[in-house]
N, C-alpha and C positions, 0 to 999 in steps of 0.2 A: 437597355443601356446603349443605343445604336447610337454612335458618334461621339460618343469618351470614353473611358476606362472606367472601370465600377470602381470605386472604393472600399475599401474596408477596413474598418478599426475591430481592435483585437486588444481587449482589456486583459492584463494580467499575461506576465509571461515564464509562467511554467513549463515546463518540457509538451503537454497537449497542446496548450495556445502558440507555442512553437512551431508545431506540429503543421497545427491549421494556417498558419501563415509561411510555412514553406511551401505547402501544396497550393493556396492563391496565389503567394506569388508567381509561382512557376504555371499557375492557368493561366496572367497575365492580367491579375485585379493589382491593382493600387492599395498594398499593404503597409498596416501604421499599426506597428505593436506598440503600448503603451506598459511597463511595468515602474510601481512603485518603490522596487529597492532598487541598489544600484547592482544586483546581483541577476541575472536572468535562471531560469530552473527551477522555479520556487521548492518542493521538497527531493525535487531530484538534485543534489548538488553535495559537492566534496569541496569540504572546509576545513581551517586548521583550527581545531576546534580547542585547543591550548595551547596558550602564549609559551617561545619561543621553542616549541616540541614540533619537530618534522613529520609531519602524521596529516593525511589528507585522508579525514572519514567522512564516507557517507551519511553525511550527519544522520538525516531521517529516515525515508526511503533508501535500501541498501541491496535490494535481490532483484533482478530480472525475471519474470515471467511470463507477463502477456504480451509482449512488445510483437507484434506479429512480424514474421521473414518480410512481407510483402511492404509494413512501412520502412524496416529499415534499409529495404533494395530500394525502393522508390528516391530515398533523401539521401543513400550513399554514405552509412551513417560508417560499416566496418569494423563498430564496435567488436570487440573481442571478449567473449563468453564465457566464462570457464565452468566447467560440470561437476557438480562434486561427487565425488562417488561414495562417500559416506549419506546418507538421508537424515538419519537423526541418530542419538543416543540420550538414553532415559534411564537414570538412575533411581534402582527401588530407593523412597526413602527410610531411612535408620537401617539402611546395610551398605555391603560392599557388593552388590549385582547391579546388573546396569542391562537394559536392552541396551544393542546395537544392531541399526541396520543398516548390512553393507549393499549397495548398488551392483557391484563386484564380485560377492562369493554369497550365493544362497545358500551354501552349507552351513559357512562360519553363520546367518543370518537364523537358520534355524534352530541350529544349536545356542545363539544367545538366545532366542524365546523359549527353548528348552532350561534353561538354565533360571529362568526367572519364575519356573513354573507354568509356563504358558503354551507347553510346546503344540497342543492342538491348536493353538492362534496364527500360529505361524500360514499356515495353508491359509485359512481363515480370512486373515489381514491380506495374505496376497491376493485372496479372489476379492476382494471387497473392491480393491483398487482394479482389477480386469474388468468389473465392472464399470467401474469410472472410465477406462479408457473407451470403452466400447462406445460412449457419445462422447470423448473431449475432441475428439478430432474433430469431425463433425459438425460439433456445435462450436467448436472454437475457428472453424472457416467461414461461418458467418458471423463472425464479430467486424467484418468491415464491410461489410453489405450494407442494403437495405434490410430492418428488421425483419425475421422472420415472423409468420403467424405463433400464435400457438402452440398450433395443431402442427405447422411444421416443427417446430421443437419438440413437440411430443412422439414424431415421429423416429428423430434423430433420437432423443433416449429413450426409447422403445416402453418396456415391460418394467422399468424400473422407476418412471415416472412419478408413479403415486410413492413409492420409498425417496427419492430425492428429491420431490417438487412439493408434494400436498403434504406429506404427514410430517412434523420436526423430525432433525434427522438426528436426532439423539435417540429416535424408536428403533432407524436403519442400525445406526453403530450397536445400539446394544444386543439387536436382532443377528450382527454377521460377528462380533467376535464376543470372547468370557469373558478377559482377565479385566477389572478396573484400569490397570497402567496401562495397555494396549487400547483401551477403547480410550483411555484420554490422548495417545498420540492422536487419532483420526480427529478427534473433537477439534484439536486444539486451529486447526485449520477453517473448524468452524465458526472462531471465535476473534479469528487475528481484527480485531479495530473495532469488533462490533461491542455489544451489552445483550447479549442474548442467552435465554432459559432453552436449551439445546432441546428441551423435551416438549419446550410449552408453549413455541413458535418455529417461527419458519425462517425466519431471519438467517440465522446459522447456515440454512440450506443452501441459501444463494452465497454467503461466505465462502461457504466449500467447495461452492462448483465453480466461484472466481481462483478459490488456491487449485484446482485439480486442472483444471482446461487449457491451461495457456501452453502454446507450441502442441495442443494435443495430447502432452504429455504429462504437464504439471509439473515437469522439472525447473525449479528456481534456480537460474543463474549468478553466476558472479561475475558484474561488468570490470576489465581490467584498466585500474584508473582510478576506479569508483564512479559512482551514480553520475558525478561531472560531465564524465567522458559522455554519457549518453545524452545528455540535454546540449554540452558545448558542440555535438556532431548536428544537432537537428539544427540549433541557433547555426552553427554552418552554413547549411542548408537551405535556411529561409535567408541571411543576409545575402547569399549568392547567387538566389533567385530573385533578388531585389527590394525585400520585403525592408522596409524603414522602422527601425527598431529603436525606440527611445524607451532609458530607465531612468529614473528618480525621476516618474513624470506619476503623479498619484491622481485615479480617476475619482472625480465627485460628484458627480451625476452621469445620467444615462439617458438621452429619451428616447420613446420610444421610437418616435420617425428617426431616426438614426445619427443622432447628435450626440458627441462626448466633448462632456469638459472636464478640465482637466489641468493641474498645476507643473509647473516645473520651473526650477531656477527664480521660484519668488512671484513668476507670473501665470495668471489665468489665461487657459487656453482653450478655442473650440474648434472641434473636429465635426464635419460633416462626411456622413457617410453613407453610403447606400443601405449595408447589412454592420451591424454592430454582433462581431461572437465575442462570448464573456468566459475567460476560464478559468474565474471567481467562482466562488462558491450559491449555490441558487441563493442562500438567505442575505449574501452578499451585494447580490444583482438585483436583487428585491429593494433593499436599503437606497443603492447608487440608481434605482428606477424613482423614489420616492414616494414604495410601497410600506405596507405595513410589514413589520418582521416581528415574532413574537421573542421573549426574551429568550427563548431556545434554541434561536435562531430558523423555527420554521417557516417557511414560504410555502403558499398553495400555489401551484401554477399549470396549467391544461389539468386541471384534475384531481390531482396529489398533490398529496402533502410530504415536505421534507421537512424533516425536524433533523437537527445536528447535534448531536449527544457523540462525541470520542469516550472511548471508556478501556484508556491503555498508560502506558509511560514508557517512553523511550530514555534508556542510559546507554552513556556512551564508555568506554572505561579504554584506559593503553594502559595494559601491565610490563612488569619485565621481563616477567617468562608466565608460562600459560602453568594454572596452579594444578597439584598432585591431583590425581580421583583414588577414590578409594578402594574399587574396583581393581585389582591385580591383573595382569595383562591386557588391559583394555591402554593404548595407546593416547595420550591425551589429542594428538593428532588428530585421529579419529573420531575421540568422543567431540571437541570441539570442532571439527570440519565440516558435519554436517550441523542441525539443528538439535542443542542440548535443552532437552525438557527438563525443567524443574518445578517440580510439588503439581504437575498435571494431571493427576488419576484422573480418571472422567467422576467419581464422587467428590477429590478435591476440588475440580473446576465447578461441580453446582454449588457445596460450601462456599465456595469464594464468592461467587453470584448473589446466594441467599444475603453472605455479610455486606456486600458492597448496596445489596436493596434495601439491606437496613439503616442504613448508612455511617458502616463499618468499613475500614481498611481491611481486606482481606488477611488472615494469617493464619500460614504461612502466603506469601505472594505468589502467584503462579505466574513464569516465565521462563521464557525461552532464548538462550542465546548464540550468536555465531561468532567466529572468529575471521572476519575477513580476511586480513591479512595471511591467514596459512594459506588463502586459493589465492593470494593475489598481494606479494610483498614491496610490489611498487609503490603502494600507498603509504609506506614508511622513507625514511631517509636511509643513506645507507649506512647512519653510523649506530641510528635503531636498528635495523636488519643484522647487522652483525654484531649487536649485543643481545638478539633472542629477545627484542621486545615483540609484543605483537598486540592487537588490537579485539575487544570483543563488545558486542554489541546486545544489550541485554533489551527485547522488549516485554512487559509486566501486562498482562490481561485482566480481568472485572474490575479496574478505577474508572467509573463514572465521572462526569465531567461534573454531577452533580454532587460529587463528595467536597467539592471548594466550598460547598455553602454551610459547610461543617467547619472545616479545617481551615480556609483560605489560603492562596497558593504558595506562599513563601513556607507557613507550617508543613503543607501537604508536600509540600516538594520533600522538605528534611523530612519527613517520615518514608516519603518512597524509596529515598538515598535508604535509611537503614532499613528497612524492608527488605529491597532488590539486595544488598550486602548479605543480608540474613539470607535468605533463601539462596543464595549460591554457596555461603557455610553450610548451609544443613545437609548437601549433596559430595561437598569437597572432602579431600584432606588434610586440607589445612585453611585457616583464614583468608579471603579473598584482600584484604582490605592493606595488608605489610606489601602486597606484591606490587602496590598501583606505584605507576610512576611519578614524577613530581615537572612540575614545569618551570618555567623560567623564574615564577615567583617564589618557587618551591611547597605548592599546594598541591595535594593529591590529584592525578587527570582523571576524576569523572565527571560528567556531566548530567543533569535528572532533565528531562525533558516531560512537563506537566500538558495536559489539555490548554490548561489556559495558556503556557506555554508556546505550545505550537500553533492557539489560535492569535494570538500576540506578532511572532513570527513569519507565521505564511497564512493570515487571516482567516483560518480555515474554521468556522463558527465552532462552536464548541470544540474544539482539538479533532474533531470526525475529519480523518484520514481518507472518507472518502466523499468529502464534503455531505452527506447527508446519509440515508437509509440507501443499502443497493439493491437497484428491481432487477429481477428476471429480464435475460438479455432478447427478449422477444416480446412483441405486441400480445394484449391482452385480446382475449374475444373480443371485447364490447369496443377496442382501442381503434380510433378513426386515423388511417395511413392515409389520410386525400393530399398532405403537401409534402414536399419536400424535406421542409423538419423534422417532421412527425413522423416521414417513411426513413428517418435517417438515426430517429430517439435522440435531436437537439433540439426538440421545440420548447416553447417559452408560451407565454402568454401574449406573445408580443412578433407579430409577423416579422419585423424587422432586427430581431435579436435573437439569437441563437444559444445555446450553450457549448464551449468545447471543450471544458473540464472535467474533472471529477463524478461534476452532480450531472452530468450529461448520462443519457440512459444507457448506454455500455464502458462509465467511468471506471476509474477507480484502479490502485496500482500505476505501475512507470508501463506506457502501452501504447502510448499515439494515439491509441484507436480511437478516444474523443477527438481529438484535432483531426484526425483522417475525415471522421462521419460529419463532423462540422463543415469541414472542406468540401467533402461530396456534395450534400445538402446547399451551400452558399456557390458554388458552381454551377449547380441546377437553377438555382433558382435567377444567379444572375448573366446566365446563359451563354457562358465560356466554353 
């Protein structure tokens, strides 16, 4: 590149593609973000998501976890964090017991698993996660590297290897604790986005070890602001380092010598450039290559295959006040501030699998929900705040993307609304549904958010939240590191295009670290 500025175009601008064009620009490449809404963050982003209601929710993505210290020291991002100190609460269902576990008092924490019957689980469940820490740290300091081998990953988790890597980890959970409710909390982390038989692959496994590792810790944040705040600090970032950021500019091709075209304001436009990163979805990039995509959205590309099946539903809800539990001194507070399981046994979640493979609506629904707004009442206005409204975020597990070809999405959607209702009645003490607030037109504020939905939306092929299948954050034996992509997990098929999204080989969640690795990799190679 001796004697001009490298170029680089940057399809798609989500908080990774963000990412990767604050660190070019600040190497001192010639950055052109191109996004097709007029929105930048694509699932990282706080919206008023009903008319004339003061309420900025997280629409999609809502928790912080993988976001590593080092990108956000790097972009000066300042985000504020907040810890919750409840972890979750799980109501037996058709009673008034409830686990509770507090961050804060291991007494109180054992006595609720005593209380459920479980009280040998309690040690149990703690060691299970001491084990998790003993490689998150570790394996979570190389998540902005070059890929590890292996055999170095094998190293970092030592003796536990074969329980979290090789064998489905629905053998480990049932092997480290007894009670059904207890082994479905662990699971449930196995399962956040994927379609996976916990016992009958492996998929799960790397699920688990994306929820357990991030900061080391595995603790999910709450960004205060909302998710906005983390994407409008990076777009910061990259406009400041100079990076040229146009939206409602929709890309329609790709080629591969480094050519984007590309519309906006009515007119066709082309972009040349040295390296083309994409932080579209691979069956995306496939499509805008003018490759074959199959109707599942799979792309083959160095090797693998990605196929994109989402098999979740996002609801958004603003109540008036947060509803009764039935549970006697358990604090709604508390049950709501951390993650509330509902109808998650670990035998409810294979039921729900089995119906969803048959292709059944899961019932009861199993989901999980938060209450943002208790760690973080900024996101409300202040005349919601001081009426005790508050906001809770329900996500629903085993809806396959392929239950639409049953129901279609307008049906599926109104069955998920009374679904996700029902299943937070069957836990409550009173109806969820009198307490929802009303908006400007005077219609209940929930929101169903379907796979087709979210691929509608943030183009994300089948609603897969992490645009495709998620691999092991380290090279394969057989897996050839000789370039710069490849030693960075954004290679493509295609020398001159990159990945720094999701479907990039340490995607997935709000983390940078695609856009980081993208960046590393496109630095190297155009020798900044």
């Amino acid at each position: 590149m001796t004697g001009r500025t490298p170029r680089v175009a940057i399809v798609g601008g989500g908080h990774n593609a963000l990412t990767a064009a604050a660190y070019l620009a600040r190497a001192g490449a010639e950055v052109t973000l191109l996004e097709r809404l007029d929105v930048l963050g694509g699932a990282a982003i706080s919206a008023q998501a009903f008319p004339g209601v003061e309420a900025r929710l997280s629409r999609y993505a809502y928790l912080v976890s993988l976001l590593p210290r080092s990108v956000a020291a790097d972009l000066g991002l300042g985000v504020e964090l907040v810890r919750r100190r409840y972890s979750s609460y799980t109501p037996v269902p058709g009673s008034d017991r409830g686990l509770l576990i507090d961050n804060g008092d291991r007494a109180a924490t054992e006595a609720s698993f005593a209380s459920i019957g479980a009280a040998a689980d309690a040690e149990r469940f703690a060691a299970f996660y001491r084990r998790v820490a003993a490689f998150a740290g570790p394996l979570f300091d190389t998540m902005t590297g070059p890929l590890p081998t292996a055999s170095a990953a094998r190293e970092v988790i030592g003796a536990d290897w074969a329980g979290f890597v090789e064998r489905p980890i629905g053998e480990l959970i049932e092997a480290s604790v007894a009670d059904d409710l207890v082994r479905g909390v662990i699971a449930t982390d196995a399962l956040i986005g994927t379609f996976s038989d916990l016992s009958g692959d492996t998929e799960g496994n790397i699920c688990l070890l994306y929820h357990v590792i991030g900061g080391g810790t595995g603790d999910w944040d709450v960004p205060v602001g909302g998710m906005g705040v983390v994407s409008g600090g990076i777009e910061r970032a990259a406009r400041v380092a100079g990076a040229q950021i146009l939206t409602l500019a929709e890309v329609t091709a790709i080629d591969p010598d480094g050519q984007v075209t590309y519309c906006r304001g009515g007119d066709e436009h082309r972009l040349a450039a040295d390296l083309v990163l994409c932080g579209a979805a691979p069956g995306v990039l496939a499509g805008l290559l003018g490759e074959p995509v199959a109707a599942s959205g799979a792309q083959v590309g160095e090797g693998r295959a990605r196929a994109a099946e989402g098999a979740q539903v996002k609801v958004n809800l603003l109540l008036r006040r947060l509803p009764a539990l039935r549970q006697p001194g358990v604090p709604a507070e508390a049950a709501f501030g951390g993650t509330f399981h509902i109808q998650e046994g670990f035998g409810q979640l294979r039921a729900a699998h089995a119906a969803a493979l048959a292709g059944r609506l899961p019932d009861p629904l199993p989901a999980e929900i938060y209450c943002h707004s208790l760690s973080d009442p900024s996101i409300l206005g202040p005349e919601l705040r001081e009426r005790g409204y508050q906001t809770l975020t329900l996500f629903g597990l085993h809806v396959p993307d392929r239950l639409l070809g049953r129901f279609g999405n307008d049906e599926l959607r109104d069955e998920l609304r009374r679904a996700a209702l029902a299943s937070l009645d069957s836990v409550l003490a009173e109806p969820i549904e009198p307490l929802l607030a009303t908006d400007a037109e005077g219609l209940p504020c929930i929101e169903v958010k379907t796979t087709a939905d979210l691929e509608k939306a943030l183009s994300m092929p089948g609603g897969n939240i992490f645009h495709g299948p998620l691999a092991w954050p380290w090279a394969g034996p057989d897996e050839a590191l000789d370039t710069p992509a490849r030693r960075w997990g954004v290679a493509t098929g295609h020398d001159r295009v990159l990945l720094c999204g999701a479907g990039a080989r340490r995607g997935g969640g709000v983390s940078g670290i695609a856009g980081q690795n993208a960046a590393m990799a496109a630095i190297e190679m155009l020798g900044l």
